[in-house]
C-alpha positions as CSV (number, residue, x, y, z in Angstrom):
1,X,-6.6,-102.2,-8.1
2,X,-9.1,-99.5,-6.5
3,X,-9.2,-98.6,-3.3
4,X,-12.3,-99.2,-1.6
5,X,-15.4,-96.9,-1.1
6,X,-15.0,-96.7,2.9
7,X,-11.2,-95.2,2.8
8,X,-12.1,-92.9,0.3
9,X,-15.2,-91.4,2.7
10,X,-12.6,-91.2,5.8
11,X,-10.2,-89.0,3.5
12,X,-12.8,-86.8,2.8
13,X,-14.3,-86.1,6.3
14,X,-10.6,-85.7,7.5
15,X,-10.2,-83.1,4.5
16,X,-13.7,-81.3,6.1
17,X,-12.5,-81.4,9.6
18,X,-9.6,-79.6,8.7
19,X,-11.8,-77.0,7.1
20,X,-13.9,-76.8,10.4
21,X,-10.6,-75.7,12.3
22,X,-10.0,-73.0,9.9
23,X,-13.0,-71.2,10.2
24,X,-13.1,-71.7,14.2
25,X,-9.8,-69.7,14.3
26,X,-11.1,-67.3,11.5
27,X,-14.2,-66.7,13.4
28,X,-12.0,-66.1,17.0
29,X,-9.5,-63.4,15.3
30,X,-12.0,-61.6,13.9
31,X,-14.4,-61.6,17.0
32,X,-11.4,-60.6,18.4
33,X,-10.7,-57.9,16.2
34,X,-14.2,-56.4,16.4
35,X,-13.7,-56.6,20.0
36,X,-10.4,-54.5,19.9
37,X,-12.0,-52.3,18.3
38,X,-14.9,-51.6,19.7
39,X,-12.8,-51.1,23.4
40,X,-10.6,-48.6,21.3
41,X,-13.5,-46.6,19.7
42,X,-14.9,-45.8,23.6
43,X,-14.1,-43.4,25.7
44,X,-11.4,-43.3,28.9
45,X,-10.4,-40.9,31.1
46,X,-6.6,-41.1,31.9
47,X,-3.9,-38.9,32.6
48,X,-1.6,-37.9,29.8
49,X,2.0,-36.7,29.7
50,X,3.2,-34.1,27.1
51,X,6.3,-32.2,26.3
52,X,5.2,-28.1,26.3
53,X,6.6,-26.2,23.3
54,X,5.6,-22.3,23.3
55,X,5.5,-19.7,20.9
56,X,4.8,-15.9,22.0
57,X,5.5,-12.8,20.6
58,X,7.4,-11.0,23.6
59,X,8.8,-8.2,22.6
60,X,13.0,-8.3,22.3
61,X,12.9,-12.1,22.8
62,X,13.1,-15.0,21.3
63,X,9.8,-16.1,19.6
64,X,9.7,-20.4,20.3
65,X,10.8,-21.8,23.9
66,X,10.4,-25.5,25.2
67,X,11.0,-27.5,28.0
68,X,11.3,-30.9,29.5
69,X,9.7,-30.8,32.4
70,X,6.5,-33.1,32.1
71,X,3.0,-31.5,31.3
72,X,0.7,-33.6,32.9
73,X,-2.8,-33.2,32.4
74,X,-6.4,-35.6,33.3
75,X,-8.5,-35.9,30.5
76,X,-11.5,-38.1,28.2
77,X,-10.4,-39.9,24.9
78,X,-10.6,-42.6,23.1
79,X,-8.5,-45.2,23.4
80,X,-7.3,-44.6,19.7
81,X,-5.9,-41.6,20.9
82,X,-4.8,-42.6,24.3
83,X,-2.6,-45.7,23.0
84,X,-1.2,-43.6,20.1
85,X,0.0,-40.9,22.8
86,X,1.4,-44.1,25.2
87,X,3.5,-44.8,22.2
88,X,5.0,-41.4,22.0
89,X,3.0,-39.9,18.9
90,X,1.8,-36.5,19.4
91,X,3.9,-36.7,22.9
92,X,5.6,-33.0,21.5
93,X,2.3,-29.9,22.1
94,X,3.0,-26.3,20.8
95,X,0.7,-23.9,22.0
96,X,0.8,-20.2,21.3
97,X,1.1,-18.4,24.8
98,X,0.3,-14.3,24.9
99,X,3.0,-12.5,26.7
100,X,0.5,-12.0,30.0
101,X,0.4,-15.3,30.8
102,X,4.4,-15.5,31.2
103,X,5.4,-14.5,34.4
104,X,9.1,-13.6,34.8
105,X,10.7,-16.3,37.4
106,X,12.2,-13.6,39.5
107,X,13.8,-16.7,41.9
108,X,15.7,-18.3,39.4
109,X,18.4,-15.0,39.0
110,X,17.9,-15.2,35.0
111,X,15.8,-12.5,33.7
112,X,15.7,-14.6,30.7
113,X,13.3,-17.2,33.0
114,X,9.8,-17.3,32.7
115,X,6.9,-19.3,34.5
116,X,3.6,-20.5,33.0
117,X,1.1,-22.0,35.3
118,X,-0.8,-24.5,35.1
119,X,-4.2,-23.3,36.2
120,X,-3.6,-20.2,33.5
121,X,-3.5,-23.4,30.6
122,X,-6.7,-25.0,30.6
123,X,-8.3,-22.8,28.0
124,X,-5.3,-23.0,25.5
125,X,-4.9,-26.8,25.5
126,X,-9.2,-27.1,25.6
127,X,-8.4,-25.4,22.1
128,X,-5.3,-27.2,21.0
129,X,-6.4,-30.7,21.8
130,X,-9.4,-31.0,21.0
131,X,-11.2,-32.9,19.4
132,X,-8.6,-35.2,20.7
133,X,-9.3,-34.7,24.1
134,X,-11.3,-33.2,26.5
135,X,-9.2,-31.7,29.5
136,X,-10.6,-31.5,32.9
137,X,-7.5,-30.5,34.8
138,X,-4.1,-29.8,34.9
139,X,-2.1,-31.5,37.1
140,X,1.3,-29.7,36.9
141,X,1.4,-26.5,38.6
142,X,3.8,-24.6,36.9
143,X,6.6,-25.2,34.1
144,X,9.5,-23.2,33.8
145,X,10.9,-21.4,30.3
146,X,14.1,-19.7,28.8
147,X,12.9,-17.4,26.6
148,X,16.1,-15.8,25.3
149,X,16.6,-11.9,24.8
150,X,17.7,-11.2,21.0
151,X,18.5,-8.2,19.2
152,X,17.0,-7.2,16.1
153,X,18.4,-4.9,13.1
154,X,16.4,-3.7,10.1
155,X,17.9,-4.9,6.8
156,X,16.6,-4.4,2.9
157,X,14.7,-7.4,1.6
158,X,15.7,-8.5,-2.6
159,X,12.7,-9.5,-4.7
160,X,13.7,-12.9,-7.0
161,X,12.4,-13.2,-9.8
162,X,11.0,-15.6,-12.7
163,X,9.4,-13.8,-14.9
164,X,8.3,-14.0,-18.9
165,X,6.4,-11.4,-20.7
166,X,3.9,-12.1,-23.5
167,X,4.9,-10.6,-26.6
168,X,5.2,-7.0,-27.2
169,X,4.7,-6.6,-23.4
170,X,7.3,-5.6,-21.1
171,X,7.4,-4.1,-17.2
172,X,7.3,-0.1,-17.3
173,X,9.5,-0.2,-13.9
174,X,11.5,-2.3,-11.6
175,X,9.9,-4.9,-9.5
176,X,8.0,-3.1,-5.9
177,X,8.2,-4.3,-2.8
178,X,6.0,-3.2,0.4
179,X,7.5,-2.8,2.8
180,X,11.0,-2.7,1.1
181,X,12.8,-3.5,4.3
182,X,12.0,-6.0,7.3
183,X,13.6,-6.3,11.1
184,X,15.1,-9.3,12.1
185,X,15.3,-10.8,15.4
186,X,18.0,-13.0,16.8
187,X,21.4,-13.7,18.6
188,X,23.8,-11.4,17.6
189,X,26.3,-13.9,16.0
190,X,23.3,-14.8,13.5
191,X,22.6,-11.5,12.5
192,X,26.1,-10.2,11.9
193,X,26.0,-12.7,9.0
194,X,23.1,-10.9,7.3
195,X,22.9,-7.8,5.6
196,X,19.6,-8.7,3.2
197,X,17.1,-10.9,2.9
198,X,15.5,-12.9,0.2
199,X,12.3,-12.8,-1.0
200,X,10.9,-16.7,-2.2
201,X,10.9,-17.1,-6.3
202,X,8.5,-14.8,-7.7
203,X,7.2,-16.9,-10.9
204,X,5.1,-15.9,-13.6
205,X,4.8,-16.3,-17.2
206,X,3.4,-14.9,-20.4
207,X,2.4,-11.7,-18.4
208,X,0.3,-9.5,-20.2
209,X,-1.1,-7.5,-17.0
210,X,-0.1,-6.3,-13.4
211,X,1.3,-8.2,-11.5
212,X,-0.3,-8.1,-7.6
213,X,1.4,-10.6,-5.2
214,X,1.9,-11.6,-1.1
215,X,5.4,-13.1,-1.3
216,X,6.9,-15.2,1.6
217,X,10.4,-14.6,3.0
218,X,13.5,-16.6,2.5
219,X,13.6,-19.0,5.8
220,X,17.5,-17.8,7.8
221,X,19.1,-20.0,10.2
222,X,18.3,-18.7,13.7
223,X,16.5,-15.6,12.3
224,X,13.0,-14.3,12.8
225,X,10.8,-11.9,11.4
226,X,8.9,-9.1,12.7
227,X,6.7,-9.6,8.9
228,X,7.9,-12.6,6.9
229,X,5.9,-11.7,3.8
230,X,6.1,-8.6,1.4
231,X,3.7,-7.4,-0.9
232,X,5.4,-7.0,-4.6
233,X,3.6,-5.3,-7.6
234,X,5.0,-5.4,-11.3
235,X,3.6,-2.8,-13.4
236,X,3.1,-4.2,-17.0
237,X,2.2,-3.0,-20.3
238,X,2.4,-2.9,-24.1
239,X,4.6,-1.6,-26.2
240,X,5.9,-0.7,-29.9
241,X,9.8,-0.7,-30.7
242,X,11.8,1.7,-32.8
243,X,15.4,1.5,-33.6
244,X,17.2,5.3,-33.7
245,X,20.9,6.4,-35.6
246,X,21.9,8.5,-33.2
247,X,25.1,10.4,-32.5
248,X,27.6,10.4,-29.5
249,X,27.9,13.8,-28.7
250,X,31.3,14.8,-26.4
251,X,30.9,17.0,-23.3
252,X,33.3,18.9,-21.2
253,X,36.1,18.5,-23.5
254,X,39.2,21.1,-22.4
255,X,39.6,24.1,-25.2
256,X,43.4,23.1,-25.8
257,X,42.1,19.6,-26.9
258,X,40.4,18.1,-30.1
259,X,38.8,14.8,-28.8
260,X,36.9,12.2,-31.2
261,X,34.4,9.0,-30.5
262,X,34.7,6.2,-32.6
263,X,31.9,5.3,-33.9
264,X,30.3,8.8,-33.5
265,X,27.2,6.8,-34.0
266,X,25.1,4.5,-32.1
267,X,21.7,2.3,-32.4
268,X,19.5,2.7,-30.0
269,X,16.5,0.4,-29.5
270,X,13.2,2.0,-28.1
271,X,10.4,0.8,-26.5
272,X,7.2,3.2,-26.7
273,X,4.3,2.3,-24.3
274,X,0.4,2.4,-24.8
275,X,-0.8,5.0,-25.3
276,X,1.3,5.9,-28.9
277,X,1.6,9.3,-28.9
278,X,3.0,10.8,-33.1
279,X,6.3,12.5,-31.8
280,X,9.7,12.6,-33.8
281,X,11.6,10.3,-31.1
282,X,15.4,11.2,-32.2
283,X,14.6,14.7,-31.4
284,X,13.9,13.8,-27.7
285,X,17.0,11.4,-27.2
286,X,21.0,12.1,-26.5
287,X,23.5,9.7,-26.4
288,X,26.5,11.4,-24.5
289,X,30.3,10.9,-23.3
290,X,31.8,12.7,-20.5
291,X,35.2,13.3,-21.0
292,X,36.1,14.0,-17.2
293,X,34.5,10.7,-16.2
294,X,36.6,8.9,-19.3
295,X,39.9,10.5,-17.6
296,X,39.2,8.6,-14.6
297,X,39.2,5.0,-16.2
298,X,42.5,3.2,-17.4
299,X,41.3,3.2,-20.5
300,X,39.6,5.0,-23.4
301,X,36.6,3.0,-23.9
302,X,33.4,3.8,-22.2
303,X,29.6,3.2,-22.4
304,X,27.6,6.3,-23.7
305,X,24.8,7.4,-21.4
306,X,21.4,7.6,-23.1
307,X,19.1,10.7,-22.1
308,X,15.0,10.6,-22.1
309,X,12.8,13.3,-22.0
310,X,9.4,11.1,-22.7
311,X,7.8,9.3,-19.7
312,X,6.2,6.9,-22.0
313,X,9.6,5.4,-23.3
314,X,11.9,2.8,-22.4
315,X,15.3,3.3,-23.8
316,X,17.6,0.4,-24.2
317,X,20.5,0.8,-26.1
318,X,22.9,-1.7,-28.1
319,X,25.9,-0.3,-29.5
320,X,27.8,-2.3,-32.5
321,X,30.0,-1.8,-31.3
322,X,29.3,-2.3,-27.7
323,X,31.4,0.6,-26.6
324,X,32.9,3.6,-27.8
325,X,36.4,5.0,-28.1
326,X,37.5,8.3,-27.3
327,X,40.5,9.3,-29.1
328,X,42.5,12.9,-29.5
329,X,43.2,14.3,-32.9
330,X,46.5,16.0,-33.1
């Protein structure tokens, strides 16, 4: 049996009531939410509290400082800003301080104490807050530092390097660095551990030119640098290889002695830079042994030294095999 008409109406005017509701609260959250942010997006002026970080370049003393004392300072900002700051976000400042505007805290019996004032900061956090916030005083007087004395030592820096050459190219010389040494800074007990410093990974590949490159410095627990970045240049060019027979020749042997390499023969791979100049290349090489510096080894078997007198060649020598052995014949 069907229902009737009438109950069927009342179900669908409760169903559009109920949709009514929904849109009322809709409506009020949203309202609400344009409200929010509207009173966000205008300006206030409040006073805010910071944590002071500083960074100077003081000469024989430690380059970063902070404290706890509060920085407080009255400013305009929006309220964005202001309630992201309440909730501790951006609650840490670092400011870079020049070495005039920290005065030594001759009171406090530590010549490692410093002083900034307040009235001497408006200028550097106008700069570092804004467009944040506009500053229009500083409430706190003065804040009190340990900037710590540290010694320094100068130390060789190591390039590291990842390189790859394109084909028939090679580097005419070892890897340049400038400067080829950096001072460090730090507590003594940190810099007795260090003796070198890295350069970062120097990359390239398929080089088939100079190499010209600012390189940063390996990051060291506790250390600073007086530079942190080295300039390296790789000189690069092409090249045409040769393979020379050539013999071992014996030097310094004693009179009373009859001395003997095996193999009295070597290969010697050559690489001849650009320009190619038509010379006879085995006349201008020597492959030698020294028999004093054999008598100093345990044993018999050395590595022959390779001589050069072209500029424009690279000598790298493989023997087969790898060594030589210097033997007497009775």
């Amino acid at each position: 049996m069907k229902r009737p008409f009438f109950l069927k109406g009342k179900v669908i005017a409760k169903a559009t009531e109920g949709r009514d509701w929904v849109i009322i609260l809709f409506s009020l959250l949203l309202a609400f939410f344009i409200w929010i942010v509207h009173y966000l997006s205008l300006d206030y002026t409040v006073h805010f509290d910071y944590r002071l970080r500083v960074e100077t370049e003081m000469s024989g003393h430690a380059s970063r400082s902070e404290t706890q004392q509060p920085l407080i300072i009255r400013g305009r900002a929006k309220g964005f800003y202001i309630i992201k700051q309440r909730l501790g976000i951006g609650s840490w400042l670092t400011l870079e301080v020049p070495e005039r505007l920290l005065h030594p805290n001759t009171s406090a019996g530590n010549e490692d104490s410093f002083q900034l004032l307040g009235s001497e900061l408006r200028n550097l956090l106008s700069e570092a807050l804004t467009p944040d916030v506009e500053v229009e005083y500083v409430v706190t007087e003065e804040m009190d530092f340990i900037i710590p004395r540290v010694r320094h030592k100068k130390v060789p820096v190591i390039p590291r390097t990842d390189i790859t050459f394109k084909e028939q190219y090679a580097a005419i010389s070892p890897i340049r660095l400038q400067p080829d040494s950096v001072v460090l800074y730090g507590k003594e007990r940190y810099l007795n551990r260090v003796d070198s410093v890295f350069t970062k990974p120097i990359t390239a590949r398929q080089l088939s030119g100079n190499l010209r490159r600012m390189v940063d410095l390996m990051d060291i627990w506790g250390i600073t640098y007086a530079e942190d970045k080295v300039y390296a240049t790789l000189e690069v060019d092409r090249y045409v290889e040769h393979t020379l027979e050539l013999p071992v020749d014996l030097l310094n042997v004693p009179a009373d002695r009859r001395m003997i390499c095996i193999p009295n023969q070597v290969r010697l791979k050559v690489r001849q830079f650009y320009p190619i100049t038509e010379v006879d290349l085995a006349s201008h090489f020597q492959v030698v042994v020294d028999y004093n510096e054999v008598m100093k080894t345990l044993e018999m078997q050395v590595v022959p030294t390779v001589y050069n007198e072209l500029s424009n060649i690279s000598a790298q020598y493989e023997l087969d095999p790898p060594y030589v052995e210097v033997m007497q014949v009775r």
